[in-house]
C-alpha beads as a LAMMPS data file, in Angstrom:
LAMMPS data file: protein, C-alpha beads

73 atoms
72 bonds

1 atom types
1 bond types

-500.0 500.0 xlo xhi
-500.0 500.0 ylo yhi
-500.0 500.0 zlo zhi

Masses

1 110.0

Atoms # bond

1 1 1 476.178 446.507 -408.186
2 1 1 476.101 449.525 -410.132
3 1 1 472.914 450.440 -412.373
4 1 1 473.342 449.227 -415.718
5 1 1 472.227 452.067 -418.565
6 1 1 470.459 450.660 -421.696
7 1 1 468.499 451.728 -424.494
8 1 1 466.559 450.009 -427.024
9 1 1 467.467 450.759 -430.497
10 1 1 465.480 448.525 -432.591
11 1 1 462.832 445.712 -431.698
12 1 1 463.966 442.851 -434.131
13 1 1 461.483 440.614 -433.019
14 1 1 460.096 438.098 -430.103
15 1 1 460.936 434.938 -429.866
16 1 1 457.997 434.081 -427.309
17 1 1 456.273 434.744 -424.753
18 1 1 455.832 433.034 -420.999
19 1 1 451.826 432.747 -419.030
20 1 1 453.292 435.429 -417.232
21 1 1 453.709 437.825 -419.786
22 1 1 457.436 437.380 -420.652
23 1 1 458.834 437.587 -423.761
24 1 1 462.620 436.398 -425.075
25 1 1 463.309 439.042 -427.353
26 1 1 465.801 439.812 -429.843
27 1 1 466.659 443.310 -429.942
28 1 1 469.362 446.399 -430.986
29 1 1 470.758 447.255 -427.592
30 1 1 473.130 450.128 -426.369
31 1 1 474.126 448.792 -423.215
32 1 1 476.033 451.752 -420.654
33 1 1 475.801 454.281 -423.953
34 1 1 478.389 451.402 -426.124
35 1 1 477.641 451.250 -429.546
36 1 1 474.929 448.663 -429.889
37 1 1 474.715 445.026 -430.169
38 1 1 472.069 442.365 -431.098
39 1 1 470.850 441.186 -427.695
40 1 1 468.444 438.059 -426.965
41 1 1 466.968 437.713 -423.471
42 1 1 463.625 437.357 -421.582
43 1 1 461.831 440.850 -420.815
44 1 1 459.069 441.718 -418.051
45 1 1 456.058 442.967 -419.857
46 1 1 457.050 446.790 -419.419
47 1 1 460.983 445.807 -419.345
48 1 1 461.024 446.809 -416.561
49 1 1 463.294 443.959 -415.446
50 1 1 465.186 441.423 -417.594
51 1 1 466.912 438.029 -417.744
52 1 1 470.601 437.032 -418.236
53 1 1 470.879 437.075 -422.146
54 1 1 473.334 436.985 -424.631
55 1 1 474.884 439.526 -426.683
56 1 1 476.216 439.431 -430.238
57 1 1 477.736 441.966 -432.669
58 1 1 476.510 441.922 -436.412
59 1 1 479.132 439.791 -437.346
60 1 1 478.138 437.029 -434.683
61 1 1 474.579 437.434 -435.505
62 1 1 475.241 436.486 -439.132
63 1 1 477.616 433.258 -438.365
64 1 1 474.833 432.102 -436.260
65 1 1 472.636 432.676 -438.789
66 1 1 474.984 430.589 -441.149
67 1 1 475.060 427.702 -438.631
68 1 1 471.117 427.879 -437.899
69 1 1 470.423 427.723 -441.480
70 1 1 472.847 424.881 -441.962
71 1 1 470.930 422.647 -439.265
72 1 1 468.304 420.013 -440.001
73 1 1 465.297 421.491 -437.939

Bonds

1 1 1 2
2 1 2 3
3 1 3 4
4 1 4 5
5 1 5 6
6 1 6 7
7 1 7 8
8 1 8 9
9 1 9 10
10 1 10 11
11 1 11 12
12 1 12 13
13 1 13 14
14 1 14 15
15 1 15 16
16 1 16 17
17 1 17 18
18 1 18 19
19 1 19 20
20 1 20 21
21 1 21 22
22 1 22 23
23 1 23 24
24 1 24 25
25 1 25 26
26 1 26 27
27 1 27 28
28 1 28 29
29 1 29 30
30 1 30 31
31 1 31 32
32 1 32 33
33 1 33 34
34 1 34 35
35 1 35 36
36 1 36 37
37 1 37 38
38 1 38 39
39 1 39 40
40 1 40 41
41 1 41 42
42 1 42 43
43 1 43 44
44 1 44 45
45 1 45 46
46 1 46 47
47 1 47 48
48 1 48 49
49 1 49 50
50 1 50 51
51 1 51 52
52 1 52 53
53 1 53 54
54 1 54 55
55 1 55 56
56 1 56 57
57 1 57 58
58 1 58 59
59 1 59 60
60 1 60 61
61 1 61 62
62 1 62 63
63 1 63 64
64 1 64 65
65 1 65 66
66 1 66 67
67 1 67 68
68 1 68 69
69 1 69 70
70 1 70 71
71 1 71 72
72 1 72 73
């Protein structure tokens, strides 16, 4: 598999955090130099490895907001 290139634009936030020291984060991602996306996904403590996540663009973000927002929680 080839090495996957990423760089962390913006810390939005973290979501929590495992005993072990992981943390599900949501963050500003350029993934292989792309323009970035919002990215949520658990992190090593140095991120130095990660998790299978999910990406979204700011658009997707925002109608998950909307539906988030619109649930009884």
């Amino acid at each position: 598999m080839a090495d996957i290139k990423y760089e962390i634009i913006e810390k939005v936030g973290t979501v929590s955090e495992s005993p072990k020291g992981w943390t599900k984060e949501l963050n500003l991602i350029s993934w292989n130099n792309r323009d970035p996306k919002y990215d949520l996904r658990d992190w090593a403590p140095e991120h130095e490895k990660m998790g299978k996540g999910v990406t979204l663009t700011k658009d997707e973000l925002k109608e998950l907001r909307d539906i988030l927002n619109d649930m009884d929680l």
